[in-house]
N, CA, C and O of each residue as an XYZ file, in Angstrom:
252
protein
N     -59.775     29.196     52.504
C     -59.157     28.378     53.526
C     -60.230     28.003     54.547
O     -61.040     28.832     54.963
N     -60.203     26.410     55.034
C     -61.542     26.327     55.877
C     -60.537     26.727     56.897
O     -59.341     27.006     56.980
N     -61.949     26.586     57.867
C     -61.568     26.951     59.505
C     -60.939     25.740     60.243
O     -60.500     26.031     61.356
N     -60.801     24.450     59.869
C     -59.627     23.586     60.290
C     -58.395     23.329     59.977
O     -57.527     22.647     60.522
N     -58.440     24.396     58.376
C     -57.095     24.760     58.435
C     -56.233     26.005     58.794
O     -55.003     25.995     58.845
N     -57.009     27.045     59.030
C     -56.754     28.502     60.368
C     -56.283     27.687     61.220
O     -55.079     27.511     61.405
N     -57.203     27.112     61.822
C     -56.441     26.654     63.550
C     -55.129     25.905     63.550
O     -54.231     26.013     64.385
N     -55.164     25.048     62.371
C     -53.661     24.099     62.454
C     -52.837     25.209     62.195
O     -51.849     25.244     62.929
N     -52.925     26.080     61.425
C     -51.953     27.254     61.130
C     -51.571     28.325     62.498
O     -50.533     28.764     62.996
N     -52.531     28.408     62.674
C     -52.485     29.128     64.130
C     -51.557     28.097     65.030
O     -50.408     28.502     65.206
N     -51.878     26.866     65.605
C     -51.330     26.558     66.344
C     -49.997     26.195     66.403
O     -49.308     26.106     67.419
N     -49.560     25.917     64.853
C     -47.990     26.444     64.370
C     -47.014     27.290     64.445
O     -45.783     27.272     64.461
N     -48.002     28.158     64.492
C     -47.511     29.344     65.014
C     -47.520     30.053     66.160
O     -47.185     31.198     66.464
N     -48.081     28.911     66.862
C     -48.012     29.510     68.609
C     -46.412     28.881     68.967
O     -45.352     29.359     69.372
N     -47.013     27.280     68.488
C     -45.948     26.478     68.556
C     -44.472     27.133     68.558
O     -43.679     27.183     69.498
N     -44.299     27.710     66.999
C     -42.995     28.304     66.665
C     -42.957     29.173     67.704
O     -42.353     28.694     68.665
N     -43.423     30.405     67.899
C     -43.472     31.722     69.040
C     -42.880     31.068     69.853
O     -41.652     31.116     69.931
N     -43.727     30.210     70.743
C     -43.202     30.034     72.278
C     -42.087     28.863     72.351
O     -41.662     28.565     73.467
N     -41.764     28.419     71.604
C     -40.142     27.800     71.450
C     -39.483     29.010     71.491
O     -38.906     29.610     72.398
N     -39.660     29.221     70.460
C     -38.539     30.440     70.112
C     -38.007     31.709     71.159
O     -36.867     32.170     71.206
N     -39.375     32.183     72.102
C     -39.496     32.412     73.115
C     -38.324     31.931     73.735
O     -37.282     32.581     73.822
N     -38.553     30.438     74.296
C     -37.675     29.799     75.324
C     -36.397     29.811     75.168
O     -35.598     29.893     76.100
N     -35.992     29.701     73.522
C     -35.034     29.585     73.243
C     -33.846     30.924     73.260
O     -32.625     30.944     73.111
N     -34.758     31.864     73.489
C     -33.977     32.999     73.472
C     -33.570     33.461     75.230
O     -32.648     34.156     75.658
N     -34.651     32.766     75.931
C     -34.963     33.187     77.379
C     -33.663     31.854     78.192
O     -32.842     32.080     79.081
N     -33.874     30.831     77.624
C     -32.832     29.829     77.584
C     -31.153     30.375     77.605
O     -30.258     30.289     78.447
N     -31.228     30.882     76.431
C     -29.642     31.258     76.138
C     -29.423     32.530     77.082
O     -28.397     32.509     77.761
N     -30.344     33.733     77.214
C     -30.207     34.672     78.092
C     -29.889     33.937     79.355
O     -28.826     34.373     79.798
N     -30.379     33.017     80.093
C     -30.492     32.226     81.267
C     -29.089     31.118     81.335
O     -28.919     30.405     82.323
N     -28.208     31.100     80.232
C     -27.480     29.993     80.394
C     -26.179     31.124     80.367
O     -24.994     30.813     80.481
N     -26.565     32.129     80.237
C     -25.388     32.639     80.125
C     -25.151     33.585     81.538
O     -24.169     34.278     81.805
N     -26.135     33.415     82.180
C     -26.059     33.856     83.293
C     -25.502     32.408     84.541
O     -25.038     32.606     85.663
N     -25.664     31.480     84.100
C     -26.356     30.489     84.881
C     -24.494     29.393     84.519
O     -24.032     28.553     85.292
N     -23.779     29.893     82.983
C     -22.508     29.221     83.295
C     -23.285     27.611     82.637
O     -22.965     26.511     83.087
N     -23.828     27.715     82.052
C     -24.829     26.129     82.135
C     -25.627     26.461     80.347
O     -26.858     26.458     80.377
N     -25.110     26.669     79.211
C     -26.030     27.290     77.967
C     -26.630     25.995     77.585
O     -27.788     25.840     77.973
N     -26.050     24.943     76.850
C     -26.807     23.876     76.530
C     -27.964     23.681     77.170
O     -28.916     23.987     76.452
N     -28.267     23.296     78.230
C     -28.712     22.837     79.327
C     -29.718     23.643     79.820
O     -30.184     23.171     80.857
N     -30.245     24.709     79.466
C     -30.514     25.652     79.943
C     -31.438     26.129     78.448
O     -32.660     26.263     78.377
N     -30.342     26.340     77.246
C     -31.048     26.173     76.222
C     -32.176     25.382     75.964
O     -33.289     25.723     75.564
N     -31.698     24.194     76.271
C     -32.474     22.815     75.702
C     -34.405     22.755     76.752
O     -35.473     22.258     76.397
N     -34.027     23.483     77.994
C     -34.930     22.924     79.035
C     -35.837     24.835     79.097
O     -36.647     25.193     79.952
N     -35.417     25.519     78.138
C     -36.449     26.427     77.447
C     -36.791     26.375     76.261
O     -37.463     27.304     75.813
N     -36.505     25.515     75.605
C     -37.486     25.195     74.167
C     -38.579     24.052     74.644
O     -39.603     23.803     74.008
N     -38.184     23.389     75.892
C     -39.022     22.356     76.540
C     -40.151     23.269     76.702
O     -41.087     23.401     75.914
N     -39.909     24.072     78.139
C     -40.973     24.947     78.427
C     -41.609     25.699     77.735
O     -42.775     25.959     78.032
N     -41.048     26.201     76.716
C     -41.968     27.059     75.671
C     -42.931     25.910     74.426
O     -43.885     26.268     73.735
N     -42.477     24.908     74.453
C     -42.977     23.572     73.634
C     -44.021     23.375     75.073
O     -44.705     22.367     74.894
N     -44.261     23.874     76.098
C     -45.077     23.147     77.176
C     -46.169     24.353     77.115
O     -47.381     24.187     76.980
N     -45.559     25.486     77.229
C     -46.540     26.658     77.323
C     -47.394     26.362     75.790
O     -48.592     26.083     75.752
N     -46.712     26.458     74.848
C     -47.429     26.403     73.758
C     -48.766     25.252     73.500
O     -49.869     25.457     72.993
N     -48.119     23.874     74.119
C     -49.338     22.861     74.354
C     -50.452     23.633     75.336
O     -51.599     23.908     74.982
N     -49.969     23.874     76.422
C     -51.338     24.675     77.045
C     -52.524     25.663     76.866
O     -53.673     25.819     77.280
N     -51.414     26.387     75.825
C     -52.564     27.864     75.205
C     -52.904     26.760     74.283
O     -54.090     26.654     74.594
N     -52.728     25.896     73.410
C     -53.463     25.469     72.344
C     -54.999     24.042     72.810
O     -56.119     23.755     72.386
N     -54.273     23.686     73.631
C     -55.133     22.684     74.810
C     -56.120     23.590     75.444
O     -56.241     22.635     76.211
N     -56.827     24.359     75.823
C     -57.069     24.931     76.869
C     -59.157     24.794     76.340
O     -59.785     24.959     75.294
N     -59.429     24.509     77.423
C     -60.989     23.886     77.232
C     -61.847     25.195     77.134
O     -61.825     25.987     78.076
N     -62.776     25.499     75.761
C     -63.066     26.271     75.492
C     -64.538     26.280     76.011
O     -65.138     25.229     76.237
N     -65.168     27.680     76.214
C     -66.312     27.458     77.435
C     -67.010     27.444     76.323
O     -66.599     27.802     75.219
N     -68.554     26.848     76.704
C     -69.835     26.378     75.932
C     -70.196     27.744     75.383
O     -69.986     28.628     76.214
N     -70.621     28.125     74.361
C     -71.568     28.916     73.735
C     -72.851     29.268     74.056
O     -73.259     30.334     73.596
N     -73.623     28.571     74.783
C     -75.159     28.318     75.365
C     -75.466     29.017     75.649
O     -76.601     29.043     76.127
């Protein structure tokens, strides 16, 4: 397996994690909150946001 296909795999799997994350933190939160859809929906956002960030994140020079 090359090493550009590790990272797409990896980042699939951050991807999946931190949805899934939200989605659980979501429903815990909607059921407190009287609000599940809504609440659901706007933690698979954030965990779809966290996940862009850890995978985005500017890697320092080697030098």
């Amino acid at each position: 397996m090359s090493k550009k296909n590790k990272k797409k795999t990896a980042e699939r799997g951050t991807y999946a994690l931190c949805m899934t994350a939200g989605l659980i933190l979501g429903i815990g939160l909607g059921a407190i909150l009287n609000s599940l859809l809504i609440t659901t929906v706007l933690g698979i956002i954030a965990g779809a946001g966290a996940a862009y960030f850890f995978n985005h994140q500017k890697k320092p020079n080697k030098h």
